[in-house]
N, C-alpha and C positions, 0 to 999 in steps of 0.2 A: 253336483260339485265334486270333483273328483280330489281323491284323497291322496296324500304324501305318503308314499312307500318306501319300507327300508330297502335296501337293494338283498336281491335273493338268488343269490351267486353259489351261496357255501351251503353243501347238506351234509345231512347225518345217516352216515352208514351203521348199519345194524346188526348182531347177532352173527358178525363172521367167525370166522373159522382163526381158530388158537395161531395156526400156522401163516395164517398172512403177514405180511410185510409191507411199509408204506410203499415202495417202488410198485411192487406185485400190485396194491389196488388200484395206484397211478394208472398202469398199464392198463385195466381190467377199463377203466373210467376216461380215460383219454380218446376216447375216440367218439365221442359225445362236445369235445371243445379242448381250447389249453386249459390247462390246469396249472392256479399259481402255486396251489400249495396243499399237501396231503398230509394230514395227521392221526395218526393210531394212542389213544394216550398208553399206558404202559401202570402196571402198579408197580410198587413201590423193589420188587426182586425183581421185575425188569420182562414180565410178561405182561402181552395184551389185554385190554379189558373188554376184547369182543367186539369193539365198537369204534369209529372212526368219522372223520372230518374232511369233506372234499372241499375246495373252494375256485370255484373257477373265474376266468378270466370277464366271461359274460353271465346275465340272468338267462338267455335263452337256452346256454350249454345245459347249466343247472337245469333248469325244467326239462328238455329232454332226459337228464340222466335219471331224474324221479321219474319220467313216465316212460322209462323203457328197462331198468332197473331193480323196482320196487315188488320185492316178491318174485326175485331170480334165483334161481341153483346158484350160485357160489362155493364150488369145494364140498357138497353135499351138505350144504347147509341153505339156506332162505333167508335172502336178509331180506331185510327194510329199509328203504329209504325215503328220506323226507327231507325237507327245507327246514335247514337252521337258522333260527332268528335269534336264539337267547344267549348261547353259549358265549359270545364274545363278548357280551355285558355282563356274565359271570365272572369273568377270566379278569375283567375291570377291577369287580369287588369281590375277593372269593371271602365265603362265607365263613363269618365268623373275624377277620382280618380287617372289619372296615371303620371298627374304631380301635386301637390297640390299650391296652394296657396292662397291667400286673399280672393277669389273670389268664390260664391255661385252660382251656378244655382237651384232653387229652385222649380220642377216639380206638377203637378198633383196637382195643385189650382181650389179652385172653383171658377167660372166664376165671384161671385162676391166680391172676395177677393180685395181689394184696397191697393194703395202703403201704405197710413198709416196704416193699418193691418197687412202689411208684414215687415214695418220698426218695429212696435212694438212687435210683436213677436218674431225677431233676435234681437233687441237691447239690452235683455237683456244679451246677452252671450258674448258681447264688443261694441265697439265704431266703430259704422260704418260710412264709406266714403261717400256710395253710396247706393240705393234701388232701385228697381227698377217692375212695376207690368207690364212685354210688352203686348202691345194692337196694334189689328189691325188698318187697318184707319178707321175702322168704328168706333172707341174708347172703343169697346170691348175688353177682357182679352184672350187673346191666350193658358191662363191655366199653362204659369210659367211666375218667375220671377227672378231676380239678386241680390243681398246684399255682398256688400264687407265691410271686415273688415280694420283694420289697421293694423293689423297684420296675417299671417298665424295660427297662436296658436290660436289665436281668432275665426277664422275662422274654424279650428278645431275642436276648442270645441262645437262652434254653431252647425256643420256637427251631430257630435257626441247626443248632444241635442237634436237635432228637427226631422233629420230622422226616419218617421212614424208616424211625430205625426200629432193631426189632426187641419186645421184652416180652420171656418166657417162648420165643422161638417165632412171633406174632410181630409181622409191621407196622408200628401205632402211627397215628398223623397226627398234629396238635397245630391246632387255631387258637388265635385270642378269643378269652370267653367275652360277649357282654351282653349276658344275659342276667347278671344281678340286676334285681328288681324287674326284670322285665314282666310285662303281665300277660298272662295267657289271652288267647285268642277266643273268644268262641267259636267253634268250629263251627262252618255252612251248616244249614240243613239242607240234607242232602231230600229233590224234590220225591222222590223215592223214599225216603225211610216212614215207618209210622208218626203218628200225630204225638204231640208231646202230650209229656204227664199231667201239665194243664187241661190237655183236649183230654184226656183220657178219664180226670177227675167230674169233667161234664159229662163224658160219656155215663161214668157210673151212676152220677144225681138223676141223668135220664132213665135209666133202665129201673129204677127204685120206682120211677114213675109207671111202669108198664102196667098194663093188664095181668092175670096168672096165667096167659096163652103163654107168657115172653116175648108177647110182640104188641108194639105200642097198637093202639086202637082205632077208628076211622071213626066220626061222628054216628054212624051209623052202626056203630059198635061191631063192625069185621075186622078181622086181624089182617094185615097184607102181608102176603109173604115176604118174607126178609131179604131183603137184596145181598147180593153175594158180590163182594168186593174181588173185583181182578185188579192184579198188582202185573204190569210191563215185565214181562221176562225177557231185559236186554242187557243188565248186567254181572259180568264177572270178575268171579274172584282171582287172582294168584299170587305165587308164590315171588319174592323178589332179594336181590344183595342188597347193602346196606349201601350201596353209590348208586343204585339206579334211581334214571330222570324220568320224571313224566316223557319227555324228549324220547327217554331211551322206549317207552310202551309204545307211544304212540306209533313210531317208526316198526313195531312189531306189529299194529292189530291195524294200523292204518288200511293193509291189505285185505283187510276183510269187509269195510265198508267202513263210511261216513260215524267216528267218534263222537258222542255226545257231553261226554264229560271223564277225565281221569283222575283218579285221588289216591292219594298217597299217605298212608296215616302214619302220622309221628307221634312220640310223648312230648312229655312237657319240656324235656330236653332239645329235643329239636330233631331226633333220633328216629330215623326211619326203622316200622314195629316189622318189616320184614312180609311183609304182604302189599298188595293195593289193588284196588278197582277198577274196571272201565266199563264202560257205561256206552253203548251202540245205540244209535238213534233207532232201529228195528230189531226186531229180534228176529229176524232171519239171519243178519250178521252177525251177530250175535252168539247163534247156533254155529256158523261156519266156523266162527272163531275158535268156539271150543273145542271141535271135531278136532281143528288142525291147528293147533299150538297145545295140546295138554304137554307134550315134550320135547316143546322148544323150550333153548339154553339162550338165558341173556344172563350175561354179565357173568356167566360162569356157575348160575341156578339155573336149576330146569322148574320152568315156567307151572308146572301143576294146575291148568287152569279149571276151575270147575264152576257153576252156576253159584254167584252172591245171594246168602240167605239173610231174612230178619230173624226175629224175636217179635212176637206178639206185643203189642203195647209200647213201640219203638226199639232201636238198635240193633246192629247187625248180630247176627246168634254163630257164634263161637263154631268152628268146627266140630266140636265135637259134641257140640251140645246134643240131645235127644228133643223132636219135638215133639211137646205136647199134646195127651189124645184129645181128641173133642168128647 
């Protein structure tokens, strides 16, 4: 039974070059179909974000232009392209925006912006409740903060006001917060990472259990050698800005073969931690990936990409962590 498809018209350009311009990519792409409409987004002082939006007039332009495009010189750069399905369901509900009320989340602070900097730059658009600059416990600025109004209007108008603009030399963006009360998620497990602390608690009751070889026993009282666990070497780690999409990676490693999974880790804020994973169905591609994007630039970071490590006993082990001798 054949299934109902969104139409796949519009892709997603990747990883170009600072100096492009929407006409320039028009040109570059038009000769694959008409094209209704080409978009570069722009931050907030009015350069590129390295990335862009083609949309064309048929699905079959689009497919040609991924499969003759994707992983092209470009201006000495290698972009990616791929088939946008999401963005325009974004753009519907942008995030943070889709219930409104009092309440400000106020992004992309500079580290040393302080509460009374932040109280005084909203204040003046109404009478606020509350402000707030969140810091870790080291009593550093985690790069947003909160301000509630007294009213929604108020809070609107501020919204309206201050998105883009800039405090301490830094362009902030601000969304309606509603995230009071929200409850955290539990994060997937990821099919890759160690067994939980539960499995790990059994594991130890078992080995109490062992023989003094350290290997449990056969009826026949031999020891078997201990099986040696191989873990998939297909995924990796990099480096990311605080606006990159899954969308944006995949249109990067797409080139190297067949994705299995991409994640993106946030806090409890919603806050992207400035890294994320992918995850190649082999680890051939895997390896090609890494060879060739350690210094690719998206979104204006160079991509650093290096091989995804654990932690004995679950969770990913910190850069810099040391591991443990046997």
């Amino acid at each position: 039974m054949a299934a109902t498809e969104e139409p796949l018209n519009r892709i997603h350009v990747n990883n170009l070059a600072w100096s492009i311009k929407e006409d320039e990519l028009k040109n570059v792409f038009s000769e694959f179909g008409e094209i209704e409409k080409v978009k570069i987004p722009t931050r907030p002082k009015g350069g590129s974000k390295g990335f862009g939006f083609i949309t064309f007039k048929t699905n079959e332009a689009a497919k040609n232009a991924v499969e003759k495009m994707n992983n092209v010189n470009l201006e000495e750069r290698r972009i990616g392209v791929v088939f946008s399905t999401s963005v325009e369901k974004k753009k519907e509900t942008p995030v943070g925006d889709d219930e409104k009320g009092n309440r400000l989340v106020v992004r992309q602070l500079a580290w040393a912006v302080t509460d009374e900097q932040l109280e005084e730059a909203f204040a003046e658009h109404g009478n606020l409740t509350n402000h707030k600059v969140v810091k870790a416990r080291n009593g550093k600025s985690k790069g947003f903060g909160f301000v509630v109004y007294e009213t929604a209007e108020m809070a609107q108008a501020a919204k309206e006001a201050m998105d883009g603009k800039e405090i301490e030399d830094r362009a902030i963006t601000v969304h309606f917060s509603n995230s009071t009360g929200r409850k955290r998620q539990a994060k997937p497990k990821d099919e890759n990472d160690e067994a939980s602390p539960a499995k790990g608690r059994s594991r130890r009751n078992k080995r109490q259990n062992r023989n003094r070889t350290g290997h449990a026993s056969d009826e026949d009282g031999e020891s078997p050698a201990p099986k040696q666990r191989q873990r998939k070497r297909n995924k990796l780690y990099c480096k990311i800005s605080n606006d990159t999409t899954e969308e944006d990676l995949r249109g990067v490693f797409t080139a190297f073969g067949a994705l299995k999974k991409v994640d993106i880790p946030k806090n409890k804020e919603g806050e992207v931690k400035g890294h994320a994973y992918v995850q190649f169905e082999t680890e051939e591609d895997a390896e090609k990936a890494l060879d060739s994007s350690k210094t690719t630039e998206l979104n204006g970071i160079s991509l650093q990409t290096d091989w995804a490590r654990f932690r004995r006993g679950g969770g990913r082990r910190r850069r810099n962590d040391t591991p443990k001798e046997n």
